[in-house]
C-alpha positions as CSV (number, residue, x, y, z in Angstrom):
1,X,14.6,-177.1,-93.3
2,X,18.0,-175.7,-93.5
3,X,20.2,-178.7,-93.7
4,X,20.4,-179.6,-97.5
5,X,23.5,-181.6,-99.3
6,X,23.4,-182.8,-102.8
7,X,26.5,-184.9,-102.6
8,X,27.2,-184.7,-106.2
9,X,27.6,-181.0,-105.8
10,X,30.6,-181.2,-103.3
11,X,32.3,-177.8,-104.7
12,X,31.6,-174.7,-106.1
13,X,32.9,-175.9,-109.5
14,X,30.4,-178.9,-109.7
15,X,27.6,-176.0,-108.8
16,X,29.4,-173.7,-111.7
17,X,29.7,-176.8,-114.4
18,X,25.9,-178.0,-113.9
19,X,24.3,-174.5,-113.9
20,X,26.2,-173.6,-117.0
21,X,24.7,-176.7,-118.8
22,X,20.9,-175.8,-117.4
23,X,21.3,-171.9,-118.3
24,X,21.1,-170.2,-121.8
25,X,24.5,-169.4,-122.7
26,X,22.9,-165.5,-122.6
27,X,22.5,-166.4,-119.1
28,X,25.3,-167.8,-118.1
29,X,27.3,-165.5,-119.2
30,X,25.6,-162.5,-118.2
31,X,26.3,-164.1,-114.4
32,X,30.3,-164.3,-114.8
33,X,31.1,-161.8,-116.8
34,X,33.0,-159.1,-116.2
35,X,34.4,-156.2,-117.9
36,X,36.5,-155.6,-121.2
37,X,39.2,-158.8,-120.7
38,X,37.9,-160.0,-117.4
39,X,41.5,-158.9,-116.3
40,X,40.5,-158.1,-113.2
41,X,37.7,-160.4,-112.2
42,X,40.3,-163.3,-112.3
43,X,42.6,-161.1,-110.4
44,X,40.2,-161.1,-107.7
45,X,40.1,-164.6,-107.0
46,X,43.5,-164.9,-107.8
47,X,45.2,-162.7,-104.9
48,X,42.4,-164.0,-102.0
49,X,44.1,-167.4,-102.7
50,X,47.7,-165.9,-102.5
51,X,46.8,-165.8,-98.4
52,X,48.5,-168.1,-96.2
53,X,47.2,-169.3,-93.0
54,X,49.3,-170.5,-90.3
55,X,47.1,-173.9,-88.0
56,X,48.1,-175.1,-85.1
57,X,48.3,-178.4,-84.0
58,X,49.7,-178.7,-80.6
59,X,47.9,-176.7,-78.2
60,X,44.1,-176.6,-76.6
61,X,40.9,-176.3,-78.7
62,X,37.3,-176.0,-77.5
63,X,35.9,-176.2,-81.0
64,X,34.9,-173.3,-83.8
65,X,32.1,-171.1,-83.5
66,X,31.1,-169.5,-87.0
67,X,28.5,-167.2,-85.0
68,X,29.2,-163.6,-86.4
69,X,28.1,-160.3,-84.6
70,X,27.4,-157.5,-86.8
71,X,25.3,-154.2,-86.3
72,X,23.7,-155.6,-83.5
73,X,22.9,-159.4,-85.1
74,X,24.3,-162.2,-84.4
75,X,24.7,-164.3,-88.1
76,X,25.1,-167.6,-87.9
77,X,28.7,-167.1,-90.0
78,X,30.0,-164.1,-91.5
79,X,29.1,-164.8,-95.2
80,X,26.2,-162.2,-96.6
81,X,24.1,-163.0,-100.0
82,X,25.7,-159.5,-101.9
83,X,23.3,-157.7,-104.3
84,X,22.6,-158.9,-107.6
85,X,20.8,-157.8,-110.0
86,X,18.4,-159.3,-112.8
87,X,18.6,-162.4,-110.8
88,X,15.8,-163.9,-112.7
89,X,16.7,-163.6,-115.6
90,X,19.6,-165.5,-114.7
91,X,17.1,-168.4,-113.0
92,X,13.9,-167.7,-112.7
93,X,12.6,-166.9,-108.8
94,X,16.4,-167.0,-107.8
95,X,15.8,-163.5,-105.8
96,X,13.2,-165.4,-103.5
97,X,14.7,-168.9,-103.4
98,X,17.7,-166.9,-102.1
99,X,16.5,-164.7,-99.5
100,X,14.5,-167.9,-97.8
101,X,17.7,-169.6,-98.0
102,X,19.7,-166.8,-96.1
103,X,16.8,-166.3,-93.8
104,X,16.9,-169.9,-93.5
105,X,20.5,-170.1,-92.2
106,X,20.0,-166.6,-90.4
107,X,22.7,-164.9,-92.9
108,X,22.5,-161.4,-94.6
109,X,20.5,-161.2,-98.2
110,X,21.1,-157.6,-99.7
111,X,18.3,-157.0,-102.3
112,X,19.2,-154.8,-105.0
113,X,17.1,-152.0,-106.6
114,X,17.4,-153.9,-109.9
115,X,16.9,-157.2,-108.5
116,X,13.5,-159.4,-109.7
117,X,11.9,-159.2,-106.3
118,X,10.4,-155.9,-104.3
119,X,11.8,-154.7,-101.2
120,X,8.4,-156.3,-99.7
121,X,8.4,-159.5,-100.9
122,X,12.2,-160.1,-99.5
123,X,10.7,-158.5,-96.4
124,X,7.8,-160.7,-95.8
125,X,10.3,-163.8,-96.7
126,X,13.3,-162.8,-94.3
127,X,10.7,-161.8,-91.7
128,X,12.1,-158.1,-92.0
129,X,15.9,-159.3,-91.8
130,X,16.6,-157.8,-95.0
131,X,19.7,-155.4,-96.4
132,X,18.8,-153.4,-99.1
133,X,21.1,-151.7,-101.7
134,X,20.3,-148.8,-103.1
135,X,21.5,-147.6,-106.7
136,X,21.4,-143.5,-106.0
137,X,18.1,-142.2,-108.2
138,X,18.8,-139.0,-110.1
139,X,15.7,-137.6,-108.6
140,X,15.4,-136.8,-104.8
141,X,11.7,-137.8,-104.4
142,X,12.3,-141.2,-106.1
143,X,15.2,-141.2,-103.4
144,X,12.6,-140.7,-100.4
145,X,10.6,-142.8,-101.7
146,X,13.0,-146.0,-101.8
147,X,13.8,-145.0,-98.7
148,X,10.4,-144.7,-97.2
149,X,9.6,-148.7,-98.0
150,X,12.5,-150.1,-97.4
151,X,12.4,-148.5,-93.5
152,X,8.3,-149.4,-93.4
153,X,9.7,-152.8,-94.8
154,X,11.8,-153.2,-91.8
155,X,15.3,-153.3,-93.6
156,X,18.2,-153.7,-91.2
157,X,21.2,-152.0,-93.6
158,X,21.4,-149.7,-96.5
159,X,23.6,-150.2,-98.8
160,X,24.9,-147.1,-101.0
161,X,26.5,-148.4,-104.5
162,X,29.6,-146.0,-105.1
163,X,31.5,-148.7,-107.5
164,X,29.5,-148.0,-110.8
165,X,29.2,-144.8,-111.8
166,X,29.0,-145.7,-115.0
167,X,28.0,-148.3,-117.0
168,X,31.0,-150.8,-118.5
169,X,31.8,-152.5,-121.2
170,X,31.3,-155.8,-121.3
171,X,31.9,-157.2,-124.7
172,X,29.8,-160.8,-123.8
173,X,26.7,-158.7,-122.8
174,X,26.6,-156.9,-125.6
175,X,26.8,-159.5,-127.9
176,X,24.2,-161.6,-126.2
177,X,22.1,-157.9,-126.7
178,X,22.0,-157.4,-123.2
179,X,23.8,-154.1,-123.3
180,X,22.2,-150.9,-123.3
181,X,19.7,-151.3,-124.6
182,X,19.3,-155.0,-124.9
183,X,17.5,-156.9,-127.4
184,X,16.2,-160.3,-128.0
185,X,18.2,-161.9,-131.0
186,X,17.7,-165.1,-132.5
187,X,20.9,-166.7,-131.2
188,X,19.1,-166.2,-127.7
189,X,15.9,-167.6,-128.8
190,X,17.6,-170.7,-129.7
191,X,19.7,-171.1,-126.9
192,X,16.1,-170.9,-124.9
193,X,14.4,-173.6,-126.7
194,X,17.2,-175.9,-126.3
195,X,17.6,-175.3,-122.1
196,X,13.8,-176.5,-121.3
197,X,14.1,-176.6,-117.6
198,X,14.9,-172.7,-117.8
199,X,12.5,-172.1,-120.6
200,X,10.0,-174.2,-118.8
201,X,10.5,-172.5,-115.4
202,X,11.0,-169.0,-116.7
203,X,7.1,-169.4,-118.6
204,X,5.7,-170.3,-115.1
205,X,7.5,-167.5,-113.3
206,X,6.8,-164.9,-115.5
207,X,9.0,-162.4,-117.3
208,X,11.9,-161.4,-115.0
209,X,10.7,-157.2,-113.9
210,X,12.4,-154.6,-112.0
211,X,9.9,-155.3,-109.1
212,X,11.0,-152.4,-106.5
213,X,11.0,-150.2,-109.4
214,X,7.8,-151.0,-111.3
215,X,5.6,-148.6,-109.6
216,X,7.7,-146.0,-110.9
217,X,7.8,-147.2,-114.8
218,X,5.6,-146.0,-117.0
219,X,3.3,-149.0,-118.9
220,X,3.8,-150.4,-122.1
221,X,8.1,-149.5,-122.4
222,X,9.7,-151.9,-124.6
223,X,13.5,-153.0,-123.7
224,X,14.7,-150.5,-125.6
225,X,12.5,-147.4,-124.1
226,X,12.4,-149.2,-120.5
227,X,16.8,-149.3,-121.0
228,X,16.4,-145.2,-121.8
229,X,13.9,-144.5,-118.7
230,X,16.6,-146.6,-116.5
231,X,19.5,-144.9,-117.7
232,X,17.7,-141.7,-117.0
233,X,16.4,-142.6,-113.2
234,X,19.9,-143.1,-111.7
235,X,22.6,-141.3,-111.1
236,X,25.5,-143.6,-110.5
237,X,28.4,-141.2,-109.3
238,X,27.8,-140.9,-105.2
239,X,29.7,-137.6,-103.8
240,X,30.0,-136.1,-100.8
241,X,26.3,-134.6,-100.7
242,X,24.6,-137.6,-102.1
243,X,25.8,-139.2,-99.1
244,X,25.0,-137.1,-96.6
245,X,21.5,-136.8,-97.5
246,X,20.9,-140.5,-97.1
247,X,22.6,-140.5,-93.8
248,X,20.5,-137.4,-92.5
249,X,17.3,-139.1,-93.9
250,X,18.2,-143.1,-93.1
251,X,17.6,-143.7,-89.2
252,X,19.6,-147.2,-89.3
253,X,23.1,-149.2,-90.6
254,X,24.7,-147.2,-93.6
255,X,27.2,-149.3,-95.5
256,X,28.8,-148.0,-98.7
257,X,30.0,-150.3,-101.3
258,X,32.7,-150.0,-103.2
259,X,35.6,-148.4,-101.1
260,X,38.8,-148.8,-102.0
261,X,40.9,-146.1,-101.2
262,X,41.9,-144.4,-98.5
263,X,40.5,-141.3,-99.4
264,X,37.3,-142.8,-100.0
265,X,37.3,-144.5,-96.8
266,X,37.9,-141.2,-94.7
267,X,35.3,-139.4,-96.5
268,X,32.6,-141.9,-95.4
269,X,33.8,-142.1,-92.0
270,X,33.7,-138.1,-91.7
271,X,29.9,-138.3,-93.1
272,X,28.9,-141.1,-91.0
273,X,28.6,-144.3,-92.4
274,X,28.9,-147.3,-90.1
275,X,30.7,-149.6,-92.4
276,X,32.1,-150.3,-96.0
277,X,32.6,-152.9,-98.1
278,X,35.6,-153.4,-100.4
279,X,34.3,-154.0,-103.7
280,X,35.0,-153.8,-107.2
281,X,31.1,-154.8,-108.3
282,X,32.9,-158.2,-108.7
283,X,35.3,-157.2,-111.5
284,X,32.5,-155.8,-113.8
285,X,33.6,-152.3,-114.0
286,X,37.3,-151.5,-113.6
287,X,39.6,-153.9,-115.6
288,X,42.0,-152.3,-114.6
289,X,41.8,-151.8,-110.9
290,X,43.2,-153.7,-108.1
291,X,41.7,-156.9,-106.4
292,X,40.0,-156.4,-103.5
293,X,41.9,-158.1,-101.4
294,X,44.5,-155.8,-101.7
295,X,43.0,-152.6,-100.5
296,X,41.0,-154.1,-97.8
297,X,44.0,-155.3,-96.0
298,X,45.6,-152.2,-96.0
299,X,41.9,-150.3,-95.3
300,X,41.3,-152.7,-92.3
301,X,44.4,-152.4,-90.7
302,X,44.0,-148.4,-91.1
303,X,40.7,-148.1,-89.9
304,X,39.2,-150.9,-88.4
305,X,39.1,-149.8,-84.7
306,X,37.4,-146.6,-86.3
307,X,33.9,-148.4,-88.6
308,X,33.1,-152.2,-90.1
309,X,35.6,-153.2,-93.1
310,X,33.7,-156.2,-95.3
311,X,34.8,-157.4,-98.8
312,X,32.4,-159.1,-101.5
313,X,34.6,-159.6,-105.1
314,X,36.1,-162.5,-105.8
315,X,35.2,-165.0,-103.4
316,X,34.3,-168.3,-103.9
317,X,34.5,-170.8,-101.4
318,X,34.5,-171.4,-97.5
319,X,38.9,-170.9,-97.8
320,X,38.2,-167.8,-99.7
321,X,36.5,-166.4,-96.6
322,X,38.7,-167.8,-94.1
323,X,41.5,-165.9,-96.4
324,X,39.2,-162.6,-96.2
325,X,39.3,-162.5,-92.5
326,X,42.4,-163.2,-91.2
327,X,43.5,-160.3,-93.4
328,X,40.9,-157.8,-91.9
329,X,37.8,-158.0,-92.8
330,X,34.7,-158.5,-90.4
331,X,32.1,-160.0,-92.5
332,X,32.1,-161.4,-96.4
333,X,29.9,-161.0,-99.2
334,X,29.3,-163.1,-102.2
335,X,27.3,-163.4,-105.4
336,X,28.0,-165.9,-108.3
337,X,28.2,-168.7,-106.0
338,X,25.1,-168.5,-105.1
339,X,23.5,-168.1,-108.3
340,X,26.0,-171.0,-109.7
341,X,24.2,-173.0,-106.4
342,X,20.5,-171.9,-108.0
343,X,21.1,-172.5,-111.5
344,X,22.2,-176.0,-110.7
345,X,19.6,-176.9,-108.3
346,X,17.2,-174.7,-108.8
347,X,14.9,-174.5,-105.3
348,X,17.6,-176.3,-103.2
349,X,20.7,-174.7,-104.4
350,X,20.6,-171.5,-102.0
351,X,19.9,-173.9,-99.3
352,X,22.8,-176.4,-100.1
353,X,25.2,-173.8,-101.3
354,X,25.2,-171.9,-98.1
355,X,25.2,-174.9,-96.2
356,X,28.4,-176.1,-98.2
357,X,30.4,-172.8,-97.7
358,X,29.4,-172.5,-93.9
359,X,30.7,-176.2,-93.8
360,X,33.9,-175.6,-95.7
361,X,34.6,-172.4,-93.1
362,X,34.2,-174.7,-90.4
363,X,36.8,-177.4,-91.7
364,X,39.0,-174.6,-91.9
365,X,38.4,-173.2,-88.5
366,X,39.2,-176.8,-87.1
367,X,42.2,-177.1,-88.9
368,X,43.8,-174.1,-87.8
369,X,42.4,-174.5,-84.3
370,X,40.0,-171.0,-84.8
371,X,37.9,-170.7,-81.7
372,X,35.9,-168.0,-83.1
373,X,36.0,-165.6,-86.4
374,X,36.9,-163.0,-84.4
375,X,40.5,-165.0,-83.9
376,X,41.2,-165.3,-87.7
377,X,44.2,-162.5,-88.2
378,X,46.3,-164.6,-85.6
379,X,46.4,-167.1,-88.6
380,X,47.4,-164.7,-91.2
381,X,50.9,-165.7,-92.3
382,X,52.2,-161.8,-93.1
383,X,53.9,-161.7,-96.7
């Protein structure tokens, strides 16, 4: 069933306020935070909601259609679940609970490498309708082999992560010890025994894994050794050759995250990809770097009669994404919302989260008399 409201959860914010009381502070914070000052993960938000849209009122409207083509799908809107990982650690079974939801409301859910859930399992739950994002492995046969299950899975889009070639600083994480290598200390023990519902929940789930990675880990790592054999496996840094291997050895959709130049943009082009996604891995790497917002305008308007230009980064809310495509992009990802939606309510919060963003989009679409996505830049009040 895909139609779920929890009218005491009418925004974002409520879904934010009510997940950060249920979660460990550890937790919580290891979902929002961003990098160094968090400069730029504010900024992200802040500049989608400098966009203007221009409605209007006096003229003929059929209605708005949210219905979204993209690589040969048709989505019922063009919002995507973006890659996250250690979702379980965050809430427990929030991978799955996701993915049904998305599959649910027939949207995109990108799996990550380091996400809690294998490429199969996300499979069997979006009946084969998954994306899957792949952090680049140092190693070429763990490459091929990634590869391998997530085409024998069925997975509609790879994703290639070019935003984090290296690992940031994030002063909250590495107090809560879940830097590099993380650690268990007691300020996090306590802040488990007093959130039972996570506690509670976690114990029955089990202890959030690497699932799409553990046949590749050796038994019996602690955190600190299973950090080392991690920071070994990938190579963060894509280039030019890195790239073109994956598009000589994927047969379907390439996407690459993290474009934000226009340098970058032509290079992917030239080597094939179908699409890319302006992203600054939602302002947890580059304090500071621009917004996302920024960029993709200028990228879209550049080349989007040449490949697919999509943003994840900073957005929140069904405006947010209205914002993102009247200025040029074709499709929208997001992360924290959802997880705010699944920390508050648990099993239903994918389900009623989605729902409330597609439902948002729409009141927007009506107001500005939107027929279709497609007619969003005729909104766009140019600044």
């Amino acid at each position: 069933m895909t139609e779920y409201f929890n009218s005491e959860y009418p925004s974002i914010d409520h879904l934010r306020e009510k997940a950060r009381r249920r979660m460990p502070k550890f937790a919580f914070e290891y979902l929002e935070g961003g990098c160094n000052s968090e400069i730029n993960l504010k900024r992200n938000t802040a500049d989608i909601r400098e966009v203007q849209l221009r409605p209007y009122y006096i003229r003929d409207y059929k209605g708005s259609n949210l219905k979204t083509e993209l690589f040969g799908e048709t989505y019922d809107a063009p919002i995507g679940i973006a890659p996250i990982g250690l979702q379980g650690l965050m809430w427990p079974k929030s991978c799955e609970i996701l993915a049904k939801a998305a599959h649910a409301h027939n949207i995109p859910f990108v799996l990550s490498t380091v996400g809690t859930a294998s490429i199969e399992t996300i499979a069997e739950l979006t009946e084969g309708k998954l994306w899957f994002q792949l952090y680049h492995p140092a190693e070429d046969e763990l490459r091929d082999k990634l590869l391998e299950r997530a085409a024998a899975a069925g997975t509609k889009v790879l994703v290639i992560l070019a935003d984090t070639p290296t690992f940031a600083y994030r002063p909250k994480e590495i107090r809560n010890g879940l830097s590099i290598p993380p650690q268990m200390n007691l300020r996090n023990v306590f802040q488990m025994c007093t959130h039972p519902t996570w506690s509670f929940s976690q114990l029955g789930a089990g202890v959030p894994e690497f699932k799409t990675m553990s046949p590749y880990i050796p038994k019996g790592l602690n955190l600190k050794h299973l950090a080392q054999f991690m920071n070994r496996t990938f190579s963060g840094r894509l280039n030019a050759d890195k790239i073109k291997a994956l598009r000589d050895k994927w047969d379907g959709k390439l996407v690459v995250k993290g474009i934000v130049t226009e340098e970058d943009a032509e290079k992917v082009i030239e080597l094939g990809a179908d699409g890319f996604i302006s992203s600054n891995h939602g302002g947890r790497q580059l304090d500071a770097g621009q917004s996302t917002i920024v960029p993709m305008t200028e990228l879209a308007k550049k080349y989007g009669d040449k490949t697919t230009v999509m943003i994840d980064s900073g957005l929140r809310a069904g405006p947010d994404v209205a914002c993102a495509m009247a200025s040029g992009a074709k499709f929208t990802f997001m992360g924290r919302s959802f997880m705010y939606g699944v920390g508050a309510l648990g099993s239903k919060g994918g389900l009623h989260t989605i729902g409330m963003i597609k439902r948002q989009l729409q009141q927007v679409m009506e107001q500005l008399a939107c027929e279709k996505v497609d007619d969003f830049p005729n909104h766009l009040i140019e600044r």
